[in-house]
C-alpha positions as CSV (number, residue, x, y, z in Angstrom):
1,X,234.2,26.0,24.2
2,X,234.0,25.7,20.7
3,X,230.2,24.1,21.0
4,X,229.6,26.6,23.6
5,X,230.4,29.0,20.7
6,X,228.5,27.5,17.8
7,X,225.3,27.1,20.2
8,X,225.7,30.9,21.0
9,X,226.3,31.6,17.4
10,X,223.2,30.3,16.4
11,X,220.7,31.7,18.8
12,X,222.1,34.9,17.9
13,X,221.2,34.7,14.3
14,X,217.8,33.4,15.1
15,X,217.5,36.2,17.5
16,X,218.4,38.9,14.8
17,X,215.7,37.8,12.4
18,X,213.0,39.3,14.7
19,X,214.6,41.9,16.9
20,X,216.6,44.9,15.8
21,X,216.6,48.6,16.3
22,X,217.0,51.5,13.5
23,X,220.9,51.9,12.8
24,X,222.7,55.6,12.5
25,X,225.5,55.5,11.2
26,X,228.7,57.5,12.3
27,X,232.0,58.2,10.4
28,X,234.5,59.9,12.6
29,X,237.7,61.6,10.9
30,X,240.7,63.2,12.5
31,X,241.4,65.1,9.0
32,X,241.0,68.9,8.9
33,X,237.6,68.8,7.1
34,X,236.3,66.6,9.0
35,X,232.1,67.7,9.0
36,X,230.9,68.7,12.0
37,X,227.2,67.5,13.6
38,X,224.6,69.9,15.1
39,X,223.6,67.6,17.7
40,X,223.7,63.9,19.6
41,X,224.5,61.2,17.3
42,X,224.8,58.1,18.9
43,X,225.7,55.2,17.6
44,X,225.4,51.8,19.4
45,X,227.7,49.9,17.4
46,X,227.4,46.3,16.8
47,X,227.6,43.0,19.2
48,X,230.1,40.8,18.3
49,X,230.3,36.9,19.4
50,X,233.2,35.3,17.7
51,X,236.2,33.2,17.9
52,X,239.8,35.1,17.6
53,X,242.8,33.2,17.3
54,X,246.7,35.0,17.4
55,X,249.2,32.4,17.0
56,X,248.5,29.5,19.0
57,X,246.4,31.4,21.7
58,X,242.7,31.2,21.5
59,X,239.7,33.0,23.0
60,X,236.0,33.2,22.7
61,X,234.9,36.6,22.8
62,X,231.8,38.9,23.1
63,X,232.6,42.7,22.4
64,X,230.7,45.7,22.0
65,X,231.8,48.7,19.5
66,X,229.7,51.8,20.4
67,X,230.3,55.5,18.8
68,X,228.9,58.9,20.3
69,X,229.5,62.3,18.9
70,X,228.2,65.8,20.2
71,X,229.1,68.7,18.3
72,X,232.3,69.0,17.7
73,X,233.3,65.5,19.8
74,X,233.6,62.3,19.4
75,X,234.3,58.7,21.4
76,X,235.0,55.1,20.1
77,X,235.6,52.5,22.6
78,X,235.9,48.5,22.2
79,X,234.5,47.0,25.0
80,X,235.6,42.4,24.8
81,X,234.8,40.0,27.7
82,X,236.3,36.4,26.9
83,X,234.4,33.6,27.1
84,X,235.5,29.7,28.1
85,X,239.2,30.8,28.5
86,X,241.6,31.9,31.5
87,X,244.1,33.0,29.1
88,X,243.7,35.0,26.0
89,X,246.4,35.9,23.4
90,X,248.3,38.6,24.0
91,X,247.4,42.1,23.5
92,X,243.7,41.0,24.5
93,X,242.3,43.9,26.6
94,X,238.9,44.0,28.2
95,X,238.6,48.2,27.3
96,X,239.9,50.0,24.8
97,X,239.8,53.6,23.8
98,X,239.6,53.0,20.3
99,X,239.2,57.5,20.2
100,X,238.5,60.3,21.6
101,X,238.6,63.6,19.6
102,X,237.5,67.3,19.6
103,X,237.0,68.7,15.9
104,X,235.8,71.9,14.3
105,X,237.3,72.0,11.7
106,X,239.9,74.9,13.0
107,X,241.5,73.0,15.8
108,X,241.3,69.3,16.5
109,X,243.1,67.2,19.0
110,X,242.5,63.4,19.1
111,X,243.4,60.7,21.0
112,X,243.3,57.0,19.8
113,X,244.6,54.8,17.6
114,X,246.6,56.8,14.5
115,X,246.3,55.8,10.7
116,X,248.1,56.5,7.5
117,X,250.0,59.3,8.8
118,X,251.7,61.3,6.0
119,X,253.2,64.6,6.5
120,X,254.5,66.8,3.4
121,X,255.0,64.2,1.0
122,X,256.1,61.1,2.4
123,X,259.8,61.5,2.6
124,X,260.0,61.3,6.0
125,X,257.0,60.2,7.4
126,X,254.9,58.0,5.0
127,X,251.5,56.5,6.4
128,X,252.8,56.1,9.8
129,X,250.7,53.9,11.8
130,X,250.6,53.2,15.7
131,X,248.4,49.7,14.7
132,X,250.6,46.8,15.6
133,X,251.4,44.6,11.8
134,X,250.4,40.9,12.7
135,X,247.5,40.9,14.9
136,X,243.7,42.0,14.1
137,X,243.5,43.2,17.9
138,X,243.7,46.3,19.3
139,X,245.0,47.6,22.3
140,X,245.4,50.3,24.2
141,X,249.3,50.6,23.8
142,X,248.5,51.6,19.9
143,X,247.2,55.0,21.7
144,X,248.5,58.7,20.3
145,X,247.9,62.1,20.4
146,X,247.2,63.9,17.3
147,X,246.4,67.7,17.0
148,X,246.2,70.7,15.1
149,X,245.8,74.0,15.0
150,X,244.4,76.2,12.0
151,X,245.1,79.8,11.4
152,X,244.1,80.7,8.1
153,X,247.8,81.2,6.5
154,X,249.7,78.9,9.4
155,X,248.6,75.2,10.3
156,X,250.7,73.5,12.9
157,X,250.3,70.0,14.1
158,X,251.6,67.7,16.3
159,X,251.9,63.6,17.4
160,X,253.0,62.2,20.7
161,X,252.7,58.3,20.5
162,X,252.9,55.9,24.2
163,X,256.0,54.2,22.1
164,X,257.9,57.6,22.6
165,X,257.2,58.7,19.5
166,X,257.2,63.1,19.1
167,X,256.1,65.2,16.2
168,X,255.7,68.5,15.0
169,X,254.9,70.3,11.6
170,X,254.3,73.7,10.4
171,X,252.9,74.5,7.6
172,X,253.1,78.2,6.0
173,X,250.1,78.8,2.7
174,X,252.3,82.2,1.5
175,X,249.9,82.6,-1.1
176,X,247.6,80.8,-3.4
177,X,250.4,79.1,-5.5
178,X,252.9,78.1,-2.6
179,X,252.7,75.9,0.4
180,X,255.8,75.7,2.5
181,X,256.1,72.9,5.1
182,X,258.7,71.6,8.2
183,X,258.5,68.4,9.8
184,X,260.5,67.4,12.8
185,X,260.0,63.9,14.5
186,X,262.4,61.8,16.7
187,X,261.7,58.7,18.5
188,X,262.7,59.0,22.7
189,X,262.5,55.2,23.2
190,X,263.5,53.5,19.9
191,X,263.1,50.5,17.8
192,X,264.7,47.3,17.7
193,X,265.5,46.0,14.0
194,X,264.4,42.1,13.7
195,X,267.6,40.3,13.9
196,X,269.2,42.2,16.3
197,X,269.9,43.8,19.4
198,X,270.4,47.4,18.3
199,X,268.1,49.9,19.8
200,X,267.7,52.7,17.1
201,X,266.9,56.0,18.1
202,X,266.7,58.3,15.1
203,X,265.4,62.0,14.5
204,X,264.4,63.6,11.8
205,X,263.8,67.0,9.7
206,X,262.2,68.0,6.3
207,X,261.0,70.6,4.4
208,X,259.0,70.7,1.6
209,X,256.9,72.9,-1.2
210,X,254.1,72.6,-2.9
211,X,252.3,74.3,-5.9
212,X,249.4,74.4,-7.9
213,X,249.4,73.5,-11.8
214,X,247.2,73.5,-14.6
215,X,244.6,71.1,-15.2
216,X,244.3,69.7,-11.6
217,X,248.2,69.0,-11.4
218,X,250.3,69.6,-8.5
219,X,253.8,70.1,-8.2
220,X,256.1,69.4,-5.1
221,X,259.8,69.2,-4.0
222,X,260.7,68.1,-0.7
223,X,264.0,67.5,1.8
224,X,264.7,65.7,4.6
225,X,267.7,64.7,6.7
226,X,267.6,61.5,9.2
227,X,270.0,63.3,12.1
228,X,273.2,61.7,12.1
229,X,272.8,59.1,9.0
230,X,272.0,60.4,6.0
231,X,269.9,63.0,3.5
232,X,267.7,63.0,0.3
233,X,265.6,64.9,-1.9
234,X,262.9,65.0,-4.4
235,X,260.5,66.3,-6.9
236,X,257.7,65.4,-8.9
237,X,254.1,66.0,-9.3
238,X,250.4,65.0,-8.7
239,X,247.0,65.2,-10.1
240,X,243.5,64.1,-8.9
241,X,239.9,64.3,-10.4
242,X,236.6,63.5,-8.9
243,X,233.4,63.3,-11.5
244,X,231.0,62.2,-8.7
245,X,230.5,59.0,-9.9
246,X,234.4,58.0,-9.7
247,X,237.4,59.7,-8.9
248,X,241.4,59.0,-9.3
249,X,244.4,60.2,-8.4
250,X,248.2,59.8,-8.9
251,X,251.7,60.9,-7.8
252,X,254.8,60.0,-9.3
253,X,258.3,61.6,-8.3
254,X,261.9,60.7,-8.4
255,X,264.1,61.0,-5.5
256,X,268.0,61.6,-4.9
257,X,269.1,59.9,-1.7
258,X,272.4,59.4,-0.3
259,X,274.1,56.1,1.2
260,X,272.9,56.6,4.9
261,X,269.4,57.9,3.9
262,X,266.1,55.9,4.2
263,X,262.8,57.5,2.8
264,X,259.7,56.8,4.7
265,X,261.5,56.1,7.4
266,X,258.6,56.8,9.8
267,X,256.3,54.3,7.9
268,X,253.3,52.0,8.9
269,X,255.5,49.2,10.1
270,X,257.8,51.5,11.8
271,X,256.9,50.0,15.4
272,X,256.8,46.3,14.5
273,X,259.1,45.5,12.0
274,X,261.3,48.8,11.6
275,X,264.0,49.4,8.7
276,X,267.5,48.2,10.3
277,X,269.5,51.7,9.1
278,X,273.0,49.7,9.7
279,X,271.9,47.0,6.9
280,X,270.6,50.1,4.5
281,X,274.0,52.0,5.0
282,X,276.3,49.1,4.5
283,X,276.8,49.6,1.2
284,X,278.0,52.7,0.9
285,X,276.4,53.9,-2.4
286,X,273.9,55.7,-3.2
287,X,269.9,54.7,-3.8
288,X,268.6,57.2,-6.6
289,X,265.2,56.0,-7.4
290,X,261.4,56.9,-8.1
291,X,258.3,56.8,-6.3
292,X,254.5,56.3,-7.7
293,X,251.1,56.1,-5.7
294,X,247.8,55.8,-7.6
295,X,243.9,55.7,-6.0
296,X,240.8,54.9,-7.5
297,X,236.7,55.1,-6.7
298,X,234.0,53.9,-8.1
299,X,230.5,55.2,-7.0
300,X,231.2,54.1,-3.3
301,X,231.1,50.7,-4.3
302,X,234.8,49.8,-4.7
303,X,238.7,51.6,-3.5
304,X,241.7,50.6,-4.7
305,X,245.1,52.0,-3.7
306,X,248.4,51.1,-4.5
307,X,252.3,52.5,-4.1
308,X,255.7,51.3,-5.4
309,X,258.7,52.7,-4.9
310,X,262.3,51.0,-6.8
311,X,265.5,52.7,-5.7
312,X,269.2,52.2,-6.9
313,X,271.3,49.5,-5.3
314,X,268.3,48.2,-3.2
315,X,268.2,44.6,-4.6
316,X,264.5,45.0,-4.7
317,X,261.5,47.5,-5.0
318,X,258.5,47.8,-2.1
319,X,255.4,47.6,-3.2
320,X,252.2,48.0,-1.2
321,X,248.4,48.3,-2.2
322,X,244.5,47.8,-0.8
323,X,241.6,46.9,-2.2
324,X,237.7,47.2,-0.8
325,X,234.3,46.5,-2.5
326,X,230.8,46.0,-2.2
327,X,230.2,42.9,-4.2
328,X,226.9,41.3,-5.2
329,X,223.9,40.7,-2.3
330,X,225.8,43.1,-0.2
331,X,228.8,40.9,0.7
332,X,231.9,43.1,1.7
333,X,235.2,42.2,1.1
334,X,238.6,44.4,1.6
335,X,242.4,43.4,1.3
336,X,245.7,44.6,1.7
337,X,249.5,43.4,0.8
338,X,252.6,45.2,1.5
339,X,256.1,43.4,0.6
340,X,259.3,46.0,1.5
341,X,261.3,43.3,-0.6
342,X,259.1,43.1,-3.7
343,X,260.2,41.5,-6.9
344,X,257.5,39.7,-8.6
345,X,254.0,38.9,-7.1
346,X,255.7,35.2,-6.5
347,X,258.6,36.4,-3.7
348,X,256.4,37.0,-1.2
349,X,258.4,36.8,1.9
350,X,256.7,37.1,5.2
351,X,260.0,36.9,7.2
352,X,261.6,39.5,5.5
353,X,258.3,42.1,6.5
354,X,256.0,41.1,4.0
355,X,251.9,41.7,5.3
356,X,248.9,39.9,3.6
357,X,245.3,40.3,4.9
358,X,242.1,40.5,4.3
359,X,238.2,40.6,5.9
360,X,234.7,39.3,4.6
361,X,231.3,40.3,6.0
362,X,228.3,38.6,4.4
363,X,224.9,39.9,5.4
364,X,222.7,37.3,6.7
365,X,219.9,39.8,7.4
366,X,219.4,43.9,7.4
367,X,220.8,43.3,11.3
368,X,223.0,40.6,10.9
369,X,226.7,40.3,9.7
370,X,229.0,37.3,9.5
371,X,232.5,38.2,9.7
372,X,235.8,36.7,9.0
373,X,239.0,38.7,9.4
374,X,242.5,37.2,8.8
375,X,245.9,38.8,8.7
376,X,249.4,37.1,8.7
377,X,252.6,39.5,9.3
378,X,256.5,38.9,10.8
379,X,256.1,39.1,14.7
380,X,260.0,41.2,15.6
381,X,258.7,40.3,19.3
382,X,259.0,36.4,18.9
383,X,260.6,36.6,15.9
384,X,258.3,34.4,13.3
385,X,255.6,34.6,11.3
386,X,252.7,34.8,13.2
387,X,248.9,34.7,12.0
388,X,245.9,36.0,13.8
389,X,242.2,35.6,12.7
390,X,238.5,36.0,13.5
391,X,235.3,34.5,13.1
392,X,232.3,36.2,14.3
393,X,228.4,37.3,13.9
394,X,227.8,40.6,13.8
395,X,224.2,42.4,15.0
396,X,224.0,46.2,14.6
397,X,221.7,47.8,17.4
């Protein structure tokens, strides 16, 4: 299969050299200012032939990523067919309905795979993602609905997840120095700790408020209570500036938790490798602490964005960042690490949650991409560490 591959591999890079159509480009956001086109915008995506390994399975694959948007719509769907294998690693689907969405700006619903979710300031829900942690496949069981509705002074939104998942926030703008917001989000099916045999199934409120200060800062406080464990609090601030060639921003806050509380509960390993709330609670004290983000840009060419968060009686801090570039002749490189047990750069611990990966595309021509991607996370399902990978060419059309 392999030789198959490589044969196939090559022919398609010869073949780009001569035949290639003009690209469009489409970037489709779920956000509330997400801009909104005046007509047809199709884009035909790119045709991948590669080689993806998960674990130990193994598949050939050909796949087709094609965006359209019309107006105020938009769809994203993967389409894969295997190649030289009966079986292919789990999670491998043929279709997948990477989005659909309606946006304009006022009201939006979408419904697809949900990223870096963050409602009020992240003591609840912090960047809650329906991706699954160790594998660079998606499926169709990642799908959600996300919607909202914007009425000039009242913005309400809401999240139902296949997982079982259910959300809803309000959010109040009383005038132009306050912003009052309520979350509410439970979980109908529940999570399964690695380790155990426990089947969580927790609930959640939270308030929060949020102010403008001078000189591009921003002050917040927030609440939130995780129904029958525990509470917290916390305040702190915010600032961001954007000089068109580069732009930064920061948050750094401090929060008061008690013993059966765990901020970011909701978080973006929530389905995969979820916080065990009887290990948090056991000892009985509480886990005062602080919180700080920061984000950086660079002319388009480079991200970088980081969080770490130390808290009392924790043993350890979490710390999480990502990193993306455009470096020299085009080449495009991004990266992430997240470690919930962070000490020093040198403890990284992939069974206890710890998620390292990273992707490379080198241009070979205007048309033509090659493409690693590699990620390696704690699988809860089989319970070990589990690495998943890519290699393939890429030809936009």
């Amino acid at each position: 299969m392999r030789k198959l591959l490589l044969c196939l591999l090559v022919v398609m890079l010869a073949g780009s050299v001569v035949c290639a159509e003009d690209i469009k480009t489409v970037v489709t956001t779920s956000g509330d200012a997400a801009k909104i086109a005046s007509k047809l915008v199709p884009s035909l995506g790119a045709i991948n032939l590669g080689y993806l390994k998960v674990g130990s399975s193994e598949v050939g694959s050909l796949s087709w990523h094609p965006d359209f948007k019309f107006g105020s719509f938009g769809l994203g769907a993967d389409i894969n067919y295997p190649l030289g294998s009966a079986i292919t690693p789990t999670g491998y689907e043929n279709i997948v309905l990477r989005y659909v969405e309606y946006n304009d700006g006022k009201r939006g619903l979408r419904y697809g795979v949900i990223d870096n979710l963050t409602w009020g300031h992240g003591l609840l829900v912090d960047a809650y993602s329906t991706r699954p942690s160790g594998s660079v496949l998606l499926n169709n069981e990642q799908l959600a609905y996300l919607g909202f509705v914007d009425m000039e002074q009242n913005v309400v939104r809401a999240l139902v997840t296949k997982k079982g998942v259910y959300g809803v926030r309000a959010e109040q703008r009383i005038n132009p120095t306050l912003t009052l917001g309520e979350t509410y989000i439970t979980d109908s099916n529940g999570v399964t700790p690695a380790g155990t045999t426990l089947n969580q199934k927790v609930g959640g409120v939270g308030i929060d408020a949020t102010m403008p200060l001078p000189a591009n800062f921003e002050g917040y406080a927030e609440y939130a209570q995780l129904l029958n464990h525990g509470s917290g609090w916390g305040a702190g601030f915010s600032w961001a500036q954007d000089i068109m060639v580069a732009a930064a921003d920061f948050t750094i806050g401090y929060r008061f938790l008690d013993s059966r509380f765990v901020p970011g509960y909701f978080n973006t390993n929530y389905q995969n490798n979820p916080i065990n709330l009887t290990s948090a609670e056991a000892s009985g004290n509480v886990k005062n602490g602080y919180v700080a983000k920061l984000g950086l840009k660079a002319m388009g060419m480079a991200t970088l964005n980081a969080k770490y968060e130390n808290y009392n009686d924790s043993g350890s801090a979490t710390f999480m960042a990502d990193l993306s570039a455009v470096l020299p002749q085009d080449v495009e490189v991004a990266g992430y690490y997240q470690q919930p047990k962070f000490v020093n750069f040198s403890s990284l611990s992939f069974e206890q949650g710890a998620v390292l990966g990273y992707s490379i595309a080198y241009p070979v021509n205007t048309f033509t991409k090659m493409v690693l991607n590699y990620k390696k996370a704690y699988n809860a399902t089989i319970g070990q560490v589990e690495e998943s990978q890519s290699y393939e060419v890429k030809i936009n059309i």
